[in-house]
Short mmCIF file of the C-alpha atoms (twelve columns), coordinates in Angstrom:
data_MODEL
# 
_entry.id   MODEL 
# 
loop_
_atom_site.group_PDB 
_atom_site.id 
_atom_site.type_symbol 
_atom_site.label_atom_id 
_atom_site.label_alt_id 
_atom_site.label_comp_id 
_atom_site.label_asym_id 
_atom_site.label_seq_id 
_atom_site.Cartn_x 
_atom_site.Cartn_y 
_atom_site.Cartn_z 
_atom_site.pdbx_PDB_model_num 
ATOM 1   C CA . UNK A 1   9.209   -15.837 -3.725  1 
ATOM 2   C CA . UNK A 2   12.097  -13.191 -3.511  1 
ATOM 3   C CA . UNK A 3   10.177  -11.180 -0.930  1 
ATOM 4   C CA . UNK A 4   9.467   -14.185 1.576   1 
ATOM 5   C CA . UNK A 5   13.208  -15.298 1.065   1 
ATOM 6   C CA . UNK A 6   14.223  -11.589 2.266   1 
ATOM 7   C CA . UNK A 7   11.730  -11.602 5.489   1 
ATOM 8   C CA . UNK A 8   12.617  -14.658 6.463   1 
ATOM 9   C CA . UNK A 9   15.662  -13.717 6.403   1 
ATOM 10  C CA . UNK A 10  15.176  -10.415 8.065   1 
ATOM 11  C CA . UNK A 11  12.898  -11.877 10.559  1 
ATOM 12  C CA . UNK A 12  16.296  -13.703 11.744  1 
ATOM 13  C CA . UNK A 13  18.316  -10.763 11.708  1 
ATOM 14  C CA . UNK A 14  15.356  -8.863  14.073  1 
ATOM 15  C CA . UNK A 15  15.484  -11.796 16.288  1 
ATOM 16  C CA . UNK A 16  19.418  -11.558 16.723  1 
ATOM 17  C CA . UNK A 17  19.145  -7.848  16.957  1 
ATOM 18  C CA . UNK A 18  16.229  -7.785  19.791  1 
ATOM 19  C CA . UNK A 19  14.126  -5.347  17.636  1 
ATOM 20  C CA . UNK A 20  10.723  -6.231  19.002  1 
ATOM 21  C CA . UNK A 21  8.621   -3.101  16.923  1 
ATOM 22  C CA . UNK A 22  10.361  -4.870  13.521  1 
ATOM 23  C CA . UNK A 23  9.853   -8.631  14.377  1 
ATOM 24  C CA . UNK A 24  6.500   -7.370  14.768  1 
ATOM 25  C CA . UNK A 25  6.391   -5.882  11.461  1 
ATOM 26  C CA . UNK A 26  7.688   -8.490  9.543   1 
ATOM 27  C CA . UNK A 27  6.134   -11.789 10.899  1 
ATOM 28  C CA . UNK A 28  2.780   -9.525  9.910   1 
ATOM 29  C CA . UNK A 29  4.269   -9.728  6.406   1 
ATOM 30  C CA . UNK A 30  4.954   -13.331 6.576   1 
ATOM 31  C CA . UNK A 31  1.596   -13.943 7.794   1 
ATOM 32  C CA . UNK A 32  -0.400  -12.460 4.955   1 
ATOM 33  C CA . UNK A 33  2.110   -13.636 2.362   1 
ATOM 34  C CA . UNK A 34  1.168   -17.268 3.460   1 
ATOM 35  C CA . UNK A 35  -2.312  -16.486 3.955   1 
ATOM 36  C CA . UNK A 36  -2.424  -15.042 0.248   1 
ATOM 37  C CA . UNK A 37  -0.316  -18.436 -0.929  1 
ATOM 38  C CA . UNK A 38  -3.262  -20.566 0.662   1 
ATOM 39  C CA . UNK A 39  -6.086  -18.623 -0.580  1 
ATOM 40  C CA . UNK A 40  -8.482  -20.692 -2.404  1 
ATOM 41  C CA . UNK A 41  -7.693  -20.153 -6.133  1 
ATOM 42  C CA . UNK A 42  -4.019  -19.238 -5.428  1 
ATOM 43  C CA . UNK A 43  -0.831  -20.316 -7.357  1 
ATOM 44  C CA . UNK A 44  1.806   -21.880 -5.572  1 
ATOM 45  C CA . UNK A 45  4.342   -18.919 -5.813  1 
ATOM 46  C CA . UNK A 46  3.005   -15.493 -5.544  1 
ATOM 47  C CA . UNK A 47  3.014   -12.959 -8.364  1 
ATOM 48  C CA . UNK A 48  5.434   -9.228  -7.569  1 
ATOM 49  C CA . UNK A 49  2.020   -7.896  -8.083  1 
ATOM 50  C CA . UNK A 50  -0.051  -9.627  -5.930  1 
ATOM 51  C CA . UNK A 51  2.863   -9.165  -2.987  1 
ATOM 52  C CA . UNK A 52  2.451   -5.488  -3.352  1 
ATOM 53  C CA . UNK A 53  -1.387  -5.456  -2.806  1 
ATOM 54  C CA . UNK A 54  -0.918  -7.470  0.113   1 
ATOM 55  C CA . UNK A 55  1.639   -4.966  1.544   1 
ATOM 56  C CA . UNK A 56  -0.252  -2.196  0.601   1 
ATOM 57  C CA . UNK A 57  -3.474  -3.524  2.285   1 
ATOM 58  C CA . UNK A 58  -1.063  -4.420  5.461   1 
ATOM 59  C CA . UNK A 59  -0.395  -0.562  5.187   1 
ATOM 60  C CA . UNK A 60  -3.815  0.480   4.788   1 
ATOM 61  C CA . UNK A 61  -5.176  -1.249  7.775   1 
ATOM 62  C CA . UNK A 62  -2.061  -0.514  10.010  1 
ATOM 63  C CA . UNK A 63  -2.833  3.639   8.966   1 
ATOM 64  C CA . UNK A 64  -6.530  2.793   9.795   1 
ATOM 65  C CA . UNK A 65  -5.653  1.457   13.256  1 
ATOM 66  C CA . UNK A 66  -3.361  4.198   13.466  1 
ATOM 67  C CA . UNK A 67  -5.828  6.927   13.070  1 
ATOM 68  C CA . UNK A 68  -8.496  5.282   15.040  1 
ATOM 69  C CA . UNK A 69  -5.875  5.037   18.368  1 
ATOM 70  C CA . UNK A 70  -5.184  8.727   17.566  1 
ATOM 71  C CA . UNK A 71  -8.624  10.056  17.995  1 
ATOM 72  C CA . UNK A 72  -8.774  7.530   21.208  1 
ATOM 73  C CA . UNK A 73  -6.212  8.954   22.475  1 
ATOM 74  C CA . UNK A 74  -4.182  5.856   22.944  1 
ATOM 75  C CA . UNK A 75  -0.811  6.959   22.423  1 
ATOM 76  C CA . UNK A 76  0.622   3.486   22.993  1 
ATOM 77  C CA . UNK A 77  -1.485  1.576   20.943  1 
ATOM 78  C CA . UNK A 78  -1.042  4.124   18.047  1 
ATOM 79  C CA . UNK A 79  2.916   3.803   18.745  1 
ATOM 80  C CA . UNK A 80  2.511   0.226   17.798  1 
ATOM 81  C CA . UNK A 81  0.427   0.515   14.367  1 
ATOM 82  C CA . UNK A 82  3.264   3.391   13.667  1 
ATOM 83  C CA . UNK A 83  6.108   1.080   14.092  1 
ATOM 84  C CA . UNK A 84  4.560   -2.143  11.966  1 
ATOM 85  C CA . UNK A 85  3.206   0.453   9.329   1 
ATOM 86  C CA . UNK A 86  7.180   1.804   8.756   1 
ATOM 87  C CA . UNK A 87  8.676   -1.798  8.845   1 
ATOM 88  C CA . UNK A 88  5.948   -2.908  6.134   1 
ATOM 89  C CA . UNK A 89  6.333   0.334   4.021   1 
ATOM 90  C CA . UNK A 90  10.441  -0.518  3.561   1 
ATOM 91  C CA . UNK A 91  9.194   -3.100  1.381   1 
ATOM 92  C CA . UNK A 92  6.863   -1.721  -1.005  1 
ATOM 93  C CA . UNK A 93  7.987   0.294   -4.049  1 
ATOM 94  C CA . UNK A 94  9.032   3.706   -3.599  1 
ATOM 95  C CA . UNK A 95  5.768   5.536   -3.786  1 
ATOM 96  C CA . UNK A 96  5.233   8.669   -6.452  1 
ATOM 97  C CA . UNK A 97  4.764   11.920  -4.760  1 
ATOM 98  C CA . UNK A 98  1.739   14.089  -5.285  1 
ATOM 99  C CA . UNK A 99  2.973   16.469  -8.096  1 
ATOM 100 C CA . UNK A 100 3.848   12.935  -9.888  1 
ATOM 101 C CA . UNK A 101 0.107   11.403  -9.420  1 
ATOM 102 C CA . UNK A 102 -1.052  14.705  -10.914 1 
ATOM 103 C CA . UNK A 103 1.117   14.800  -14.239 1 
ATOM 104 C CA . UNK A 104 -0.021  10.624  -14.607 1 
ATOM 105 C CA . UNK A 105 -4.055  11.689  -13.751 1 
ATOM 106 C CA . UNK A 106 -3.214  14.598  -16.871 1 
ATOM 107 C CA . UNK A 107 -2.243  12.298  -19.275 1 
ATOM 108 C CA . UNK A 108 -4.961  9.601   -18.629 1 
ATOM 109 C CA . UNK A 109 -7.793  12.349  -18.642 1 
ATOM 110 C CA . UNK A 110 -6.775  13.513  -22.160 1 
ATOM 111 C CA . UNK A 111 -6.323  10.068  -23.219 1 
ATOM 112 C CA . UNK A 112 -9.949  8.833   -22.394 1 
ATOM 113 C CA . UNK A 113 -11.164 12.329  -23.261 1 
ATOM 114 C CA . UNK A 114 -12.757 13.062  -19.851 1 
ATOM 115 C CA . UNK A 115 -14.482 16.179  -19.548 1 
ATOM 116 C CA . UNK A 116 -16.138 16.214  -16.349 1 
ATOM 117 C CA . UNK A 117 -16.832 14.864  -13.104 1 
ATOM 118 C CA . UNK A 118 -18.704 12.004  -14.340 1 
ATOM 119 C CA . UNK A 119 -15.927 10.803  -16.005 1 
ATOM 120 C CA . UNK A 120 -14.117 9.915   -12.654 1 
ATOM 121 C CA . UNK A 121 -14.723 6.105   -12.910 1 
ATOM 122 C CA . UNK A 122 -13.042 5.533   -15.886 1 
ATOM 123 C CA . UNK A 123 -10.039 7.909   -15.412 1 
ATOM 124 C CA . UNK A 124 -9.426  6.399   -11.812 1 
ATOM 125 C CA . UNK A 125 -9.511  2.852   -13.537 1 
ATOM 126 C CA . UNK A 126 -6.386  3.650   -15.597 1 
ATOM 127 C CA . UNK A 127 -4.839  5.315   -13.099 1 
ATOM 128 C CA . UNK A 128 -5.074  2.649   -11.177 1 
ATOM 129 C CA . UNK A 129 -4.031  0.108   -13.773 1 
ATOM 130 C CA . UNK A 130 -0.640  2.458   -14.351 1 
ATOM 131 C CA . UNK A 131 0.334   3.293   -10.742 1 
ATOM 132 C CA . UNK A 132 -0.105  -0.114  -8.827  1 
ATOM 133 C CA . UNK A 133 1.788   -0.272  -6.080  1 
ATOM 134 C CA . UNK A 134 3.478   3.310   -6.670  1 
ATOM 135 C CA . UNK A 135 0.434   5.323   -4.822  1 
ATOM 136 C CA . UNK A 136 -1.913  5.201   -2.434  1 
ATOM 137 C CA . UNK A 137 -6.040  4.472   -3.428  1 
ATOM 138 C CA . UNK A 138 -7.688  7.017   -1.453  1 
ATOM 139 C CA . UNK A 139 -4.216  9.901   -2.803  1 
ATOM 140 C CA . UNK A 140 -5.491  9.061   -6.430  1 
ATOM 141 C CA . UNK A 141 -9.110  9.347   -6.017  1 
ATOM 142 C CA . UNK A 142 -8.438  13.017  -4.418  1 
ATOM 143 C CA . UNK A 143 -5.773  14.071  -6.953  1 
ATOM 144 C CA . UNK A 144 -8.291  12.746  -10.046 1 
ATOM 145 C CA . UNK A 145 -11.517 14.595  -8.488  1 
ATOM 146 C CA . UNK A 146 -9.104  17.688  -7.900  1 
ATOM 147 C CA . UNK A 147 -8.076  17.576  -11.882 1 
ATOM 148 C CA . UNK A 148 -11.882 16.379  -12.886 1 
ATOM 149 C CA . UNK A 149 -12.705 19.670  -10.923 1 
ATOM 150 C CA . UNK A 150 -11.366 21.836  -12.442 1 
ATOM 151 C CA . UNK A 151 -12.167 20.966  -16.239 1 
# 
């Protein structure tokens, strides 16, 4: 509930300031908060957790868009997903940086014992389970096959 308190009120303060590329940004986030509140099977008040996945999948689509615009060479349209991807990453946690994923993928893969390649499923599971919200999918799926690799 914190997090729709704070865009609402930011949404105000983009209104007042005549920041068009953040209005967008955040009424995005308002959107899928409330679409995420009315989901079928939804509690009334959102978890922290389940407010990070829906930012992160706001990110993930806006980068998707993004590239796609990119290799269209629509320079305008691209300027757009840029802007709304920025606004919505201000409000997810700070995210870890690569050498950071690595050290967490080290410790789960001598904690489950993995010893090769086949063992990706599991060791991306806990991964996954540790760093919600502090990295990116597709960043720990590379960074575990990289380590997984090279065993």
């Amino acid at each position: 509930m914190a997090l729709e308190n704070t865009i609402n009120q930011d949404i105000k303060a983009a209104m007042l300031a005549k920041n068009e590329a953040r209005l967008r940004g955040l009424r995005a986030i308002k959107s899928a908060l409330l679409l995420a509140k009315t989901e079928k099977g939804a509690s009334e008040t959102l978890t922290e957790e389940t407010e990070v996945k829906v930012l992160q999948k706001l990110v993930k689509q806006r980068k998707e868009s993004a590239e796609i615009y990119l290799q269209q060479n629509r320079q305008d349209l691209y300027q757009i997903e840029k802007e709304e991807q920025d606004v919505i990453e201000e409000y997810l946690p700070k995210q870890l940086s690569k050498e950071e994923i690595i050290v967490e993928v080290q410790h789960v893969v001598q904690e489950v014992g993995a010893t090769s390649i086949k063992d990706m499923g599991k060791v991306i599971g806990q991964v996954n389970q540790r760093l919600a919200g502090k990295a990116d999918g597709k960043t720990i799926a590379e960074v575990v096959k990289e380590q997984l690799s090279a065993l």
